[in-house]
C-alpha positions in Angstrom: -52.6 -35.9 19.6 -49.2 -36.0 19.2 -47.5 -35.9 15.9 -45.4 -38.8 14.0 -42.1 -36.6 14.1 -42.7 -36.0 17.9 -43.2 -39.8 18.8 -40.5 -40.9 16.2 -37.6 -42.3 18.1 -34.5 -40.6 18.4 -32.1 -43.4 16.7 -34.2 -43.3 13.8 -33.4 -39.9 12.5 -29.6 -40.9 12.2 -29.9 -42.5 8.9 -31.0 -38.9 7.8 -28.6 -37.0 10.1 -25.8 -39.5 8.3 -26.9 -38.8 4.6 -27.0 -35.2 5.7 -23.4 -35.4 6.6 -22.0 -37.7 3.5 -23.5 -34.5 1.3 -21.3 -32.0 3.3 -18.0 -33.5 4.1 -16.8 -33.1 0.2 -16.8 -29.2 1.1 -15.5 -30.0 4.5 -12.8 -32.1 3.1 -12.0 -29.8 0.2 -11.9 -26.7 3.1 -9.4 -28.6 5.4 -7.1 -29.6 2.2 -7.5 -26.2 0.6 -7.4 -23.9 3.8 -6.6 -25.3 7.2 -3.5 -27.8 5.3 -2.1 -24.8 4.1 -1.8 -23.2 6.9 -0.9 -25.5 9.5 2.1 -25.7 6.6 3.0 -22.2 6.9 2.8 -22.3 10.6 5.5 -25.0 10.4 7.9 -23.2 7.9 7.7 -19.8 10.1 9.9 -21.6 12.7 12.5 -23.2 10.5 15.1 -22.0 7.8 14.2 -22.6 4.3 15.0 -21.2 1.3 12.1 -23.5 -0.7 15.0 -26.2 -1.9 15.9 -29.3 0.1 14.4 -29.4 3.7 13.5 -26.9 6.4 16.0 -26.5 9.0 13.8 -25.9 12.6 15.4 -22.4 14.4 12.5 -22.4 16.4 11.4 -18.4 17.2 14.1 -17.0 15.3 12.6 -15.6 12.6 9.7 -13.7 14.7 12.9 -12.4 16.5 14.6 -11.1 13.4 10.9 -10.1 11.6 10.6 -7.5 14.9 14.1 -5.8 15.4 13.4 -5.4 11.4 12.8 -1.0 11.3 11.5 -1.8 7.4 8.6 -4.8 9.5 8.1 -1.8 11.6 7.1 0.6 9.1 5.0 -2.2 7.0 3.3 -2.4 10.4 2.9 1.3 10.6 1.5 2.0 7.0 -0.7 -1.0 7.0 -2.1 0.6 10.0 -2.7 3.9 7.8 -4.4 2.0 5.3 -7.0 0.3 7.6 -7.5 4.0 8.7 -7.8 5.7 5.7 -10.1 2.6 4.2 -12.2 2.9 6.7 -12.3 7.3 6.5 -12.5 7.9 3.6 -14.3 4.7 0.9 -16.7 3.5 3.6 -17.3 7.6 4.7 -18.0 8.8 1.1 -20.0 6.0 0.2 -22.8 6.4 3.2 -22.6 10.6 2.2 -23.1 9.1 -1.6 -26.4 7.0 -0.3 -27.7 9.8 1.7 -27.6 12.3 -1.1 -29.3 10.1 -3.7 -31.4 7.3 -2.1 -34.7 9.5 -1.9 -33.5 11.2 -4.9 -35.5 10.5 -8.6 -33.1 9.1 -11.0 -30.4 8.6 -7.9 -29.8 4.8 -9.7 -28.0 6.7 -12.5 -26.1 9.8 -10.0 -24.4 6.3 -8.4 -23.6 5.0 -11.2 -20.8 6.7 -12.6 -19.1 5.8 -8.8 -19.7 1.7 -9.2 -17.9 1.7 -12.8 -14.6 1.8 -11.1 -15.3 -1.5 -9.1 -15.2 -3.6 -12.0 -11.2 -2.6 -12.4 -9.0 -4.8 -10.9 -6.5 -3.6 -8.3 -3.8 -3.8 -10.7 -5.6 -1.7 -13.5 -6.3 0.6 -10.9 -2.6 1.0 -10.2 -2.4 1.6 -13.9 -4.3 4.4 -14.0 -3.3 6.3 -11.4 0.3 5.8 -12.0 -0.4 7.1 -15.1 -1.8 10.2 -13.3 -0.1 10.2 -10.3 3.5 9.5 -11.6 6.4 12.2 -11.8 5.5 14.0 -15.3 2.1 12.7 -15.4 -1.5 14.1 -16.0 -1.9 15.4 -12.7 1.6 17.7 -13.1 0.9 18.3 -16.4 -2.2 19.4 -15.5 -1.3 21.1 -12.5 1.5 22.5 -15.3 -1.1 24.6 -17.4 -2.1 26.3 -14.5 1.4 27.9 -13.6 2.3 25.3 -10.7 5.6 24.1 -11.4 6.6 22.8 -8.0 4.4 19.9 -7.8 4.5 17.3 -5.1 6.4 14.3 -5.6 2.9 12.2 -5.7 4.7 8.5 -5.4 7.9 9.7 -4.0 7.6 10.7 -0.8 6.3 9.1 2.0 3.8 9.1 3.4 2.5 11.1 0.7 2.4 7.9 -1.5 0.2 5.8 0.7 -1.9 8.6 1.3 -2.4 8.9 -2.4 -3.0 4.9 -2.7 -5.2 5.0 -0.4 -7.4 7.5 -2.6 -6.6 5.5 -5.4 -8.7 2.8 -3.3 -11.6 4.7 -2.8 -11.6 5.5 -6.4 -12.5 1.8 -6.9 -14.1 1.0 -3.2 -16.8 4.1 -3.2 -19.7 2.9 -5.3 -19.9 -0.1 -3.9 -20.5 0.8 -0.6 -22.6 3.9 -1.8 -24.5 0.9 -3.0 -24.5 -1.1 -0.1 -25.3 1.5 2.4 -28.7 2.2 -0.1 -29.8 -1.0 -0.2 -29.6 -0.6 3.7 -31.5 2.6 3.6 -34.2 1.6 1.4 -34.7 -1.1 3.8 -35.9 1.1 6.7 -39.2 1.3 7.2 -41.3 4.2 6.0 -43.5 4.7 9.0 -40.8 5.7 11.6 -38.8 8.0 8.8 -42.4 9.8 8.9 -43.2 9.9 12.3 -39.9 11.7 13.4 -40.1 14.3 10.5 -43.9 14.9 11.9 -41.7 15.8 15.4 -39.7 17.9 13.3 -36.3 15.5 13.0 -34.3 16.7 9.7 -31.4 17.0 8.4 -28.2 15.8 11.0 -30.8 14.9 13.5 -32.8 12.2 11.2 -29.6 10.2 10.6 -28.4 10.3 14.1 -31.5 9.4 15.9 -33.1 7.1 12.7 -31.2 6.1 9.9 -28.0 5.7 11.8 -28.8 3.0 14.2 -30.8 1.2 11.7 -28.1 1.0 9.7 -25.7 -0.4 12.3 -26.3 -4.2 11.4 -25.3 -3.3 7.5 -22.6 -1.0 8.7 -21.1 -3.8 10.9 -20.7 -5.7 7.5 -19.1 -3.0 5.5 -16.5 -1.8 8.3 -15.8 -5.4 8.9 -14.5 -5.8 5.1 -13.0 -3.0 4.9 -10.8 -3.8 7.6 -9.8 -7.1 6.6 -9.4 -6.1 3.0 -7.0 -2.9 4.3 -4.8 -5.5 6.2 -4.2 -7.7 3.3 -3.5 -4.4 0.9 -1.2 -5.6 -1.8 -2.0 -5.2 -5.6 -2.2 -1.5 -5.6 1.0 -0.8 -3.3 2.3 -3.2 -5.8 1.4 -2.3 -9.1 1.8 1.5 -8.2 5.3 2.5 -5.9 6.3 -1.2 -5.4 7.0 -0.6 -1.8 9.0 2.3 -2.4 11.1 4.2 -2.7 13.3 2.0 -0.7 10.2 0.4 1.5 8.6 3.5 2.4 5.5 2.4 1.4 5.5 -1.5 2.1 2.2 -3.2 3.7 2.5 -6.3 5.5 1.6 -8.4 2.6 4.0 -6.7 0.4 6.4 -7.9 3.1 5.6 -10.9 3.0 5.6 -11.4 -0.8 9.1 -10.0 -0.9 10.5 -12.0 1.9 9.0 -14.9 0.2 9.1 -15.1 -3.1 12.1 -12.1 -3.9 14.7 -12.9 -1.4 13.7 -16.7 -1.0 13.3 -16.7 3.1 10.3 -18.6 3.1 10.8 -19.3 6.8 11.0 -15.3 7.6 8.1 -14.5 5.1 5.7 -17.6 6.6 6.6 -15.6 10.1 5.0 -12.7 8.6 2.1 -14.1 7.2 1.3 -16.1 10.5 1.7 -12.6 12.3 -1.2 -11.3 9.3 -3.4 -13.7 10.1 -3.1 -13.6 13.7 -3.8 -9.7 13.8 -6.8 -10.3 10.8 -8.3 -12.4 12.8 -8.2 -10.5 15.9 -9.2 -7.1 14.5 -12.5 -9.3 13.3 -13.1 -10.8 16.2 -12.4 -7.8 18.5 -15.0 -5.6 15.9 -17.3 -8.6 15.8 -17.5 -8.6 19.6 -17.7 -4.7 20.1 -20.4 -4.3 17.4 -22.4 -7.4 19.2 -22.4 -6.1 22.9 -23.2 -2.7 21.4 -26.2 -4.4 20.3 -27.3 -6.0 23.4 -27.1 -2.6 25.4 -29.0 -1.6 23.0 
């Protein structure tokens, strides 16, 4: 016997499928005026002249012409590349050795703990404190001082010393919570085949690459997959701690586009630069979406 949703006809589920649809379009609407508005605006500016007073003047590709024979765009290019390598290196690294070390461990809650305080800093108090130690004549020197080393390195100075320092400072903040994430992925692995390859005589190296490892893949897609987009868009620390210096040694492509922007007033020049952000965001997470998804299927 067939059921009353099987034999009810197709036009009469619209009056649902309608109501359904008058509940989400406020969120819709609010995404387009909030999101896609917004950028279809800065799309527009990136190929005129504007200085934010009176009204664009169209140049057409100009301003992607001057933003690559720019050698300062170059090198924002170049270090915002090292951040996405060092995010993903050394945060994301420490925080699965953190989860290995301590998920099986008693009282491991409390060992991770003292690595998640730092998460609940802002990236600007962050800066803060590691100017504070970083800076020329700060704790680290003085500390390095005491202990007869006068010729310290010139921490926030010289590049690319300074981003590779930043980009500690990051994982500073960025470990626990992906010590944290990576555990909750761990203790979500079934007992039974942890047991079964220890009965063969896995351990050690040879546990995590044949067992935890893959079963972690679906949680470590999500973590790589922030921490790349998060490394691209890098600007509060580099901000608050070297402001792209000296000179713009140390400039990301965000702080590039902040400073073309909202310093020298070139909002078509800066809207160039953020449409080139987006454009290689979104690429980098469709290109690692992609990978990590046909990896999957040959698996």
């Amino acid at each position: 016997m067939t059921s009353d949703k099987a034999t009810r006809p197709k036009a009469a589920k619209d009056p649902y499928h309608w109501s359904a649809r008058g509940f989400i379009a406020p969120g819709v609407l609010g995404v387009a005026v909030l999101l896609y508005v917004p950028l279809l605006w800065t799309t527009f500016i990136s190929f005129t002249e504007y200085n934010g007073l009176g009204d664009p003047e169209w140049i057409g590709v100009e301003n992607y012409v001057e933003m690559f024979d720019d050698p300062a765009f170059l090198g924002s290019v170049l270090n915002t590349l090292l951040w996405v390598g060092g995010t993903l290196l050394v945060p994301v690294g420490i925080g699965l050795g953190i989860a290995l070390l301590t998920w099986n461990l008693k009282g491991g809650t409390w060992l991770r703990l003292p690595f998640l305080i730092p998460y609940a800093v802002s990236g600007i108090g962050v800066a803060v404190i590691w100017s504070f130690i970083l800076g020329s004549g700060g704790a680290l020197d003085q500390a390095l001082g005491a202990f007869g080393f006068s010729d310290t390195p010139r921490w926030l100075v010289d590049a690319p010393l300074n981003t590779v320092v930043m980009i500690l400072a990051t994982a500073w903040q960025g470990v626990g919570v992906n010590a944290l994430l990576f555990t909750i992925g761990l203790q979500s692995i079934p007992k039974e085949p942890l047991e079964a390859a220890r009965i063969d005589g896995a351990g050690g190296f040879r546990l995590f690459r044949s067992i935890l490892w893959p079963m972690l893949r679906p949680l470590t897609a999500v973590v790589v997959g922030l921490s790349i987009v998060a490394s691209l868009k890098t600007f509060d620390i580099v901000q608050g701690m070297t402001k792209g210096g000296p000179g713009r040694d140390s400039e990301t492509l965000a702080l590039t586009m902040y400073k073309e922007t909202f310093v020298n007033s070139e909002y078509g020049l800066g809207s160039a630069i953020a449409v080139f952000l987006t454009i290689v965001t979104l690429a980098a997470a469709i290109l690692y979406l992609r990978q990590q998804l046909s990896s999957k299927h040959e698996g």
